[in-house]
C-alpha positions in Angstrom: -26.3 -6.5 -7.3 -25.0 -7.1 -4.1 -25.5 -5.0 -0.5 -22.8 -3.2 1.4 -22.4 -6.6 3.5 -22.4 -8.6 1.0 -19.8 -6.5 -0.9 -17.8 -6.6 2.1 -18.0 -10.6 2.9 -16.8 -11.2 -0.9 -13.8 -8.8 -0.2 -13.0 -10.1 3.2 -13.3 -6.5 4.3 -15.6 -5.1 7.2 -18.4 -2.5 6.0 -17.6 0.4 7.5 -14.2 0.2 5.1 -16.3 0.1 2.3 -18.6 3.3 4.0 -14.8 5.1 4.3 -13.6 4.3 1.1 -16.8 6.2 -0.4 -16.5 8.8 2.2 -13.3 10.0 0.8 -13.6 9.8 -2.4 -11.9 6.3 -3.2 -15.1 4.5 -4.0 -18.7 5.2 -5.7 -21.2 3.2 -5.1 -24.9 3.6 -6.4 -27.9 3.7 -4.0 -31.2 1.7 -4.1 -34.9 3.3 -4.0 -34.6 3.3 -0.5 -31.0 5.2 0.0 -29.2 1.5 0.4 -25.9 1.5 -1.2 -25.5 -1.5 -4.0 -22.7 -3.8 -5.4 -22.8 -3.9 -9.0 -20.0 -5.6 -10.9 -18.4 -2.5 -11.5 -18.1 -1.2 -8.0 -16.8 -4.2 -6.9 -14.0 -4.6 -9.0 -13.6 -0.9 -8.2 -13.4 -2.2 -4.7 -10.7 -4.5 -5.5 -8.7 -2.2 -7.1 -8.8 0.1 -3.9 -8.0 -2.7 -1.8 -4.8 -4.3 -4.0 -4.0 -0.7 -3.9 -4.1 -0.1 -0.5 -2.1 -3.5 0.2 1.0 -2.6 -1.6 0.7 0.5 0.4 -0.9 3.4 -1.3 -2.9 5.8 1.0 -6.2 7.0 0.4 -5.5 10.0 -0.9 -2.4 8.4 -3.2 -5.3 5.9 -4.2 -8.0 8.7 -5.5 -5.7 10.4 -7.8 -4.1 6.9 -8.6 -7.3 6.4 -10.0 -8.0 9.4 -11.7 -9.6 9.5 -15.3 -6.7 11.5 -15.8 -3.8 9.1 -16.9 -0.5 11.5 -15.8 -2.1 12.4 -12.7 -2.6 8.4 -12.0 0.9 7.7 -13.5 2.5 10.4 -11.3 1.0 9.2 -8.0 2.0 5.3 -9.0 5.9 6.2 -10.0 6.4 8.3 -6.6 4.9 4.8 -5.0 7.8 3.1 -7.0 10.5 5.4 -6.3 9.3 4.9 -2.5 9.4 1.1 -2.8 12.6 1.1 -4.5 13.9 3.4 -1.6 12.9 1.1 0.9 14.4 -2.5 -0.9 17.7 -0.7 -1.1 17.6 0.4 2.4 16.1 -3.4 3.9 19.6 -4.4 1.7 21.5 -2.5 2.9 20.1 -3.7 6.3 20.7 -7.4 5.8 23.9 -6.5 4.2 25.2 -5.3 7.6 23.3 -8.5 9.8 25.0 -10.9 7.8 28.2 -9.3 8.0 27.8 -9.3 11.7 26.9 -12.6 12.1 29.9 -13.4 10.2 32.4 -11.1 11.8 35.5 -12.4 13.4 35.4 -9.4 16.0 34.2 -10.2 19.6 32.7 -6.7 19.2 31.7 -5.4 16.9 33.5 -1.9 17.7 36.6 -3.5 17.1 36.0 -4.2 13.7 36.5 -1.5 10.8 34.1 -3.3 8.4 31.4 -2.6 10.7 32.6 0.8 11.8 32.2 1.6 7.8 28.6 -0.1 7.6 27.3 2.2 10.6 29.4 5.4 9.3 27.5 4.8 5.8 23.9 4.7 7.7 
């Protein structure tokens, strides 16, 4: 069993996240005789999981249904993350795509050249 700082100091993590995270819903914890919230093994790796979660850039909301006891409702929530992330690599691409072209282009401006005319027409 652990306390809330405790919990925290292990996670690297300030308490009042912890506090949040049962606020809305993303997090149970148990409570001691005397109303203090405890750490069990459990809850912490049910910590973790929030917090890898929240690092590849689930919300808090995204994060309570992601870890619904209900599997499609978790699987839905975790394929729209996907789709989002798969979005945004195509676009950061796309993105260097068009840099490295411009550091490479023969044109003293980049007006005059059609290559880039087609990369900013395509954006």
């Amino acid at each position: 069993m652990r306390t809330i700082g405790e919990a925290a100091a292990e996670l690297g993590i300030e308490s009042h996240v912890l506090r949040h995270w049962e606020h809305v819903g993303a997090l149970t914890t148990r409570r001691d005789g005397n109303g203090y919230r405890v750490y069990d093994d459990n809850a912490l790796e049910q910590a973790r999981t929030v917090l890898k979660l929240r690092r590849v850039g689930l919300s808090l909301p995204q994060i309570t249904a992601a870890m619904s006891p209900k599997k499609s409702a978790a699987q839905t929530v975790v394929r729209e993350k996907i789709a989002a992330l798969e979005s945004e690599v195509l676009r950061r691409q796309q993105a260097i795509a068009f840099l490295q072209h411009t550091v490479e282009c023969r044109h003293r401006y980049l007006d005059d050249c059609p290559d880039c005319a087609t990369f900013v027409r395509e954006a």
